[in-house]
N, C-alpha and C positions, 0 to 999 in steps of 0.2 A: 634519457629515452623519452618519445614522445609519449603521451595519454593515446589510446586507440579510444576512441570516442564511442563505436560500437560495444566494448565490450564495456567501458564505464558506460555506458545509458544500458547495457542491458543489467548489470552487476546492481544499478541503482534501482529497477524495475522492481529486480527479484528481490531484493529486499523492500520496496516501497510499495508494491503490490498486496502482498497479504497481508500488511500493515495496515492499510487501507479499506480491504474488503473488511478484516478484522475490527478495524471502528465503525463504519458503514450497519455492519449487523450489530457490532453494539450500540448505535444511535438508534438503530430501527427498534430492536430489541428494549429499550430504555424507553421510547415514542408509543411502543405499540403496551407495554407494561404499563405506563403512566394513563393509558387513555384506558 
């Protein structure tokens, strides 16, 4: 069966999204802590 491309780019979103916000405020959080 084919890959439906839709639901693999959204299934990859939703995990790689709040992974990201997730680091994003720990870089900030680490940048604003250090200064």
């Amino acid at each position: 069966p084919r890959i439906r491309y839709d639901k693999l780019m959204y299934l990859v979103w939703k995990s790689y999204l709040p992974a990201s916000l997730c680091f994003i405020m720990f870089f900030l959080g680490v940048k604003l802590f250090l200064l």
